[in-house]
Each structure stands twice: as structure tokens, then as C-alpha cells.
C-alpha positions in Angstrom: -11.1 116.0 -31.7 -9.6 118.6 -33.9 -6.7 120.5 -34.0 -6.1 124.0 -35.1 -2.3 125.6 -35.8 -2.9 129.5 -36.4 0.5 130.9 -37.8 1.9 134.6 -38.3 4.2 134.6 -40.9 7.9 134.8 -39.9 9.9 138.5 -40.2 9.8 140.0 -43.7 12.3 142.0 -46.1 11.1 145.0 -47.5 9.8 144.5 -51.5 8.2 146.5 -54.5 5.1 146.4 -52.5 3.5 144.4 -49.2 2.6 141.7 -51.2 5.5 140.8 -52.6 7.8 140.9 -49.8 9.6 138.1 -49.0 11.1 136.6 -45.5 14.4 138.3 -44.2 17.2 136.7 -43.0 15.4 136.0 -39.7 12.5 135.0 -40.7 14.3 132.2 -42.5 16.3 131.5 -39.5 12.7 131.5 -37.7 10.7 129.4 -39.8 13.4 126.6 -40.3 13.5 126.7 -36.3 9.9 126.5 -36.0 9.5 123.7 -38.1 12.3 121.2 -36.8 10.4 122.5 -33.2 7.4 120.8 -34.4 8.7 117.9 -36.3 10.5 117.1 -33.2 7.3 117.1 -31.0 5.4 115.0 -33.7 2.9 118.5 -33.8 2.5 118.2 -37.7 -0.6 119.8 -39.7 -2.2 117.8 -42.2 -3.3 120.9 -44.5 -1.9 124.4 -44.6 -4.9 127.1 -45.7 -1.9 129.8 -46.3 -2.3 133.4 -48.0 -0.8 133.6 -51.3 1.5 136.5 -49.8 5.3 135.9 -50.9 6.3 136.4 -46.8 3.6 133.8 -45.9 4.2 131.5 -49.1 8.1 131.3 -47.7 7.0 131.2 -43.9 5.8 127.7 -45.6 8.2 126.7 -47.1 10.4 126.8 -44.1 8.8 125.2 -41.3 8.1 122.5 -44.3 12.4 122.3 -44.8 12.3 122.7 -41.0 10.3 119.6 -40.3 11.1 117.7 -43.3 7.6 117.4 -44.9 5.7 118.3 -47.6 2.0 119.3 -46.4 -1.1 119.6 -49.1 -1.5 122.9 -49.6 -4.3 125.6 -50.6 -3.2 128.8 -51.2 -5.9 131.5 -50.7 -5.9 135.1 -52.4 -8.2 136.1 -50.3 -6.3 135.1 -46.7 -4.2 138.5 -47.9 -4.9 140.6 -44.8 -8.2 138.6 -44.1 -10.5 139.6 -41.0 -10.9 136.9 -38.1 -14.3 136.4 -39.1 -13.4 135.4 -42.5 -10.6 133.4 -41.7 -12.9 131.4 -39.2 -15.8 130.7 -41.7 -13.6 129.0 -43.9 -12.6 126.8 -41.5 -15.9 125.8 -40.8 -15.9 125.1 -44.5 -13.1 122.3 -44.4 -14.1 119.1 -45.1 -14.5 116.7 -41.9 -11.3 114.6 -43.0 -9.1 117.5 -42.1 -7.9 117.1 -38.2 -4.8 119.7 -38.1 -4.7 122.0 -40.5 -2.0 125.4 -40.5 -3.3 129.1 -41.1 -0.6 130.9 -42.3 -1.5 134.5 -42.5 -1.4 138.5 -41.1 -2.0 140.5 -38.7 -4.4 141.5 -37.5 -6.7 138.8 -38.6 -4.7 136.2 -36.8 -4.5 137.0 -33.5 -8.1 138.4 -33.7 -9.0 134.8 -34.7 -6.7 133.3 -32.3 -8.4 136.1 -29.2 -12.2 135.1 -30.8 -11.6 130.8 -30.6 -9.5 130.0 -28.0 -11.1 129.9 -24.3 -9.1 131.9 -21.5 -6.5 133.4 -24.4 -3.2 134.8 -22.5 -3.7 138.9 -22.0 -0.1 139.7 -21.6 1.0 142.7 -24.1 3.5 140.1 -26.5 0.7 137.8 -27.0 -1.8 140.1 -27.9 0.6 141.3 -30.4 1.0 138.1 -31.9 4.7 139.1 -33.3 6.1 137.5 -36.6 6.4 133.4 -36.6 3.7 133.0 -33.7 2.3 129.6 -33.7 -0.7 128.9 -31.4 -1.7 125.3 -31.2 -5.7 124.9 -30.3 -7.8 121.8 -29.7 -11.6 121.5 -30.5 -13.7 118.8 -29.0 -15.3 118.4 -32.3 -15.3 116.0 -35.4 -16.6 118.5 -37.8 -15.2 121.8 -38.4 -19.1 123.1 -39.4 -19.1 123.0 -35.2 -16.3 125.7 -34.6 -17.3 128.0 -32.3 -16.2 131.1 -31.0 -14.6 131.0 -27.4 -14.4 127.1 -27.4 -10.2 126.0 -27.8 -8.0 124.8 -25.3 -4.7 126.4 -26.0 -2.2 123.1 -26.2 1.0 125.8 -27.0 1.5 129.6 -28.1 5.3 129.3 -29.8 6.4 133.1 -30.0 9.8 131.9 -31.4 12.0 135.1 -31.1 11.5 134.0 -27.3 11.9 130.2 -27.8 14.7 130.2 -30.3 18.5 130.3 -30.1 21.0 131.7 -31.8 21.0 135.4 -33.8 17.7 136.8 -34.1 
């Protein structure tokens, strides 16, 4: 059994260009949020594949302070505004030891991939948007990523956390 987290970053800031913008004060507020809601529910990831942007580097960075844990992490250059095809072949590429590991990424790549894996994906507007700090949690019945197939998850949770959270958003 595997276990996939696909993450939008959290709200950016505007910067000196995309790449180097970094979160905004609600995105902060969003990622710490996000990640105390999955330390809390024992939902942790055992490797983060995240894009080397500075929004999705910090999008990170808080769910990590959120949750209270430091996860192994690769960051990928070329997860920068990846495709969902892209994004999916290098899953298939992670070693068979990795059970749970985090995408953190853009749109629209991400909710392409999330549309592509997971069987029966919700068709409401707001989740085909896939706004900022979007978790969806998907299960494989697999034991090696090499098997990921297109229209195969079961949807466990889909955290759109400007709807979930409290507090100023």
C-alpha cells in the first residue's frame, strides 16, 4: 500500500520574478495550519519531492514547523511549473522504500496529476481549481511506485484549507 500527498503551495507575495516569490502572510498562516492538521492526524510523509520555487520551498518549511518534523527532502528544478505527466513519471521513479511521500508544486501540473491518478476525483468548480495550500491525500494498492497508474487512487482526504481553517485568511 502506498500513499501519495500532492500539495499546491500555500498563497504567495509578489517578488522580482515568479520564481522567487515567497509565501504571504497567509500562506504562512496556511501552511503552519496545514501542518499541525496533519501532525495531529498522524498523516505524515516520509519524503517531500518539492520544486525549488522560493513559495514552494517555504510552503515546506511551514507545514514542517506546523507538524513539528523535519522530512528528507529532494528539491527538484525541474518540478518548477512541471506538467502532470512529468510529475507522475518521477514518481514512478522513487525507490520502493518510499510509502508517503509530499509533492509540493504548481498549478497546473498538480491538479492535472491529482484529475489523471485519483479514481472518481470530485468535479465541483473549487476542486478543479485546486486553490493555494490544497492537499489531496491518495492511496495505491501497490508496493512499488514503478506500478502507478493513471485513474487508480482512492482519495483518503482533499484539505482545501482556506475552507478548513480558522482565523484571518
Amino acid at each position: 500500500m502506498k500513499r501519495l500527498f500532492v500539495l499546491r503551495h500555500a498563497r504567495a507575495a509578489a517578488g522580482p520574478d515568479d520564481h522567487s516569490r515567497p509565501l504571504g502572510a497567509r500562506g504562512n498562516r496556511d501552511g503552519l495550519w496545514l501542518g499541525r492538521y496533519l501532525g495531529e492526524n498522524h498523516l505524515l510523509p516520509d519524503l517531500a519531492l518539492c520544486s525549488s520555487a522560493v513559495r514552494a520551498r517555504e510552503t515546506l518549511a511551514r507545514v514542517q514547523a506546523g507538524a513539528n518534523i523535519c522530512i528528507p527532502t529532494r528539491f527538484r528544478d525541474d518540478f518548477y511549473l512541471a506538467a502532470a505527466h512529468y510529475i507522475m513519471t518521477q514518481i514512478q521513479n522513487l525507490e520502493s522504500a518510499i510509502t508517503a511521500p509530499i509533492i509540493i508544486g504548481h498549478n497546473p501540473g498538480l491538479s492535472q496529476l491529482f484529475q489523471k491518478l485519483t479514481r472518481d476525483p470530485p468535479r465541483d468548480s473549487r476542486s478543479l481549481k485546486y486553490p493555494t495550500c490544497t492537499l489531496a491525500i491518495l492511496q495505491f494498492d501497490i508496493t512499488d511506485w514503478s506500478r502507478l497508474q493513471s485513474n487508480t487512487a482512492r482519495l483518503i482526504d482533499m484539505i482545501i484549507v482556506a475552507d478548513r481553517s480558522k482565523g484571518p485568511t
